[in-house]
C-alpha positions in Angstrom: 81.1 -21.9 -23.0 77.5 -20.5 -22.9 76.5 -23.4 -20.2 79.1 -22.3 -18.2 77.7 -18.7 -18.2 74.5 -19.7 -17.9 75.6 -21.8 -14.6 77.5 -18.9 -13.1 74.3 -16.5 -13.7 72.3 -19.1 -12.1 74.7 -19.3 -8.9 74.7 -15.3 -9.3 71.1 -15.1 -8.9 70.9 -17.8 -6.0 73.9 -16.0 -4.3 71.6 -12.7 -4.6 68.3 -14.4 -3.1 70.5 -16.1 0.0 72.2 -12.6 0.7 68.8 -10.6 0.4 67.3 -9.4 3.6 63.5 -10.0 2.8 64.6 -13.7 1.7 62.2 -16.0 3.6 64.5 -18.6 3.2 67.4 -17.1 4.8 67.7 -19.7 7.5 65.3 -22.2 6.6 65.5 -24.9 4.8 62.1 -26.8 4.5 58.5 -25.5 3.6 56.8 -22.5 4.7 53.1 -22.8 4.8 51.3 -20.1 3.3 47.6 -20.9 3.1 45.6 -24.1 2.2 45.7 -23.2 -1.3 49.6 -22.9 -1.8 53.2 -23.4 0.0 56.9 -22.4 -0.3 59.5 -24.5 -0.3 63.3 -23.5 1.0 66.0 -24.8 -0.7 69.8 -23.4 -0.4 67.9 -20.1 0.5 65.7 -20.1 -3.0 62.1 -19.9 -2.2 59.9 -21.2 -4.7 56.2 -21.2 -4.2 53.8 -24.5 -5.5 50.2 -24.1 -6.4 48.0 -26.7 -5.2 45.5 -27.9 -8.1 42.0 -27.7 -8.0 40.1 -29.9 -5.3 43.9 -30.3 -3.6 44.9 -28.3 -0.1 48.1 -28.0 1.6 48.8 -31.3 3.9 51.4 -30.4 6.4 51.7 -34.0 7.9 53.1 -34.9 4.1 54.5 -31.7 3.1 52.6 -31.2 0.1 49.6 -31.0 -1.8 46.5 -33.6 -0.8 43.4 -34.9 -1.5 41.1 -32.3 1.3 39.8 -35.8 2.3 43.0 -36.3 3.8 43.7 -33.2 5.3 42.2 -32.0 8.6 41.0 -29.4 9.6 41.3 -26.0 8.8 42.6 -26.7 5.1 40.4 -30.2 4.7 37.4 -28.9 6.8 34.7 -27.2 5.3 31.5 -24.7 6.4 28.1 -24.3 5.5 27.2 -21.3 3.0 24.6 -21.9 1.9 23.1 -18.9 3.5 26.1 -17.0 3.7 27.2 -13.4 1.7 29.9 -13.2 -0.4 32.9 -12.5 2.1 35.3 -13.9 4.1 34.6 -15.3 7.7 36.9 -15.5 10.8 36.9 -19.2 12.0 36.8 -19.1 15.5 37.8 -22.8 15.9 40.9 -21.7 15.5 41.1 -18.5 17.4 40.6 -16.6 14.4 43.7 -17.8 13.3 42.5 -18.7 10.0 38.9 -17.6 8.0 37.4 -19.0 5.2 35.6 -17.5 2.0 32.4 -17.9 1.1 31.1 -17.2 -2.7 27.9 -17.8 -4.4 26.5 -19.8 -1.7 29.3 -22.1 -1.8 32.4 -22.9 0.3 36.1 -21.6 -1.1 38.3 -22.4 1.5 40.5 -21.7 4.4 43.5 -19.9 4.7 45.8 -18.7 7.5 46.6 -15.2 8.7 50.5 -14.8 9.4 52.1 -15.5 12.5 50.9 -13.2 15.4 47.4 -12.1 13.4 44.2 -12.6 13.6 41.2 -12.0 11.3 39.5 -8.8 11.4 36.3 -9.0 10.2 35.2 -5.7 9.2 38.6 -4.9 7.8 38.3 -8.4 5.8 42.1 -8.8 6.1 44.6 -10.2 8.8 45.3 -7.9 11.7 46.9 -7.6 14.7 45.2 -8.8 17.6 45.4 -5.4 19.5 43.9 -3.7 16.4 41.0 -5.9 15.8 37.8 -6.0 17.7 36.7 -8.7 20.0 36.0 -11.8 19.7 38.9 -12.7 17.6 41.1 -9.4 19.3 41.5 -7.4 22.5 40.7 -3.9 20.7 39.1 -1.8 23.1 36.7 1.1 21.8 36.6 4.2 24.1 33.8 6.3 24.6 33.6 9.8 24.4 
């Protein structure tokens, strides 16, 4: 008797996350990349987000976590910082489409902006390309 209420709040709670409007998995079924360092997979519109481990990056030719080795660029590539501040830098291989971090002198990572955004530099966050300034947007500054 308790499995079988346990199994119906289960189905309850996926019946919830398929009906809910912010549900990224709505109408997918498949995985979502979020970023070199993680991923969401949709399943019966249930999205559950995996962790890569340490030294592993998203691999979206194999649909999960890799060896960087394996992975091109920008989640296997890496950049120089060895003279670089701590921050995060738009990498304008991609358009700006993506930035990496740089801490301590040594390289973090890359992740991806959403969709439609670029990376705003002084803002250190993803932006729309009509907010953020040139190179990586088309802001235009006027002067008074």
């Amino acid at each position: 008797m308790i499995q079988g209420m346990v199994f119906a709040l289960v189905l309850l709670s996926m019946t919830v996350l398929v009906v809910g409007t912010d549900n990224p998995c709505q109408n997918h079924t498949g995985n979502i990349e979020i970023g070199c360092r993680s991923y969401t997979t949709c399943l019966l519109g249930v999205a559950v987000t995996h962790e890569c481990g340490v030294g592993l990056v998203y691999n979206s030719q194999i649909g999960r976590c890799d060896q960087r080795a394996n992975v091109g660029p920008p989640c296997g590539g890496s950049e120089d910082c060895s003279h670089s501040a701590n921050k995060r830098y738009p990498d304008y291989s991609r358009n700006c489409t993506s930035y990496y971090t740089c801490y301590e002198h040594n390289f973090l990572g890359f992740n991806y902006c959403p969709p439609g955004l670029v990376y705003h530099d002084r803002m250190q966050t993803c932006d729309w390309p009509r907010d953020t300034p040139p190179p990586c947007g088309n802001k235009t500054t006027t002067v008074l």
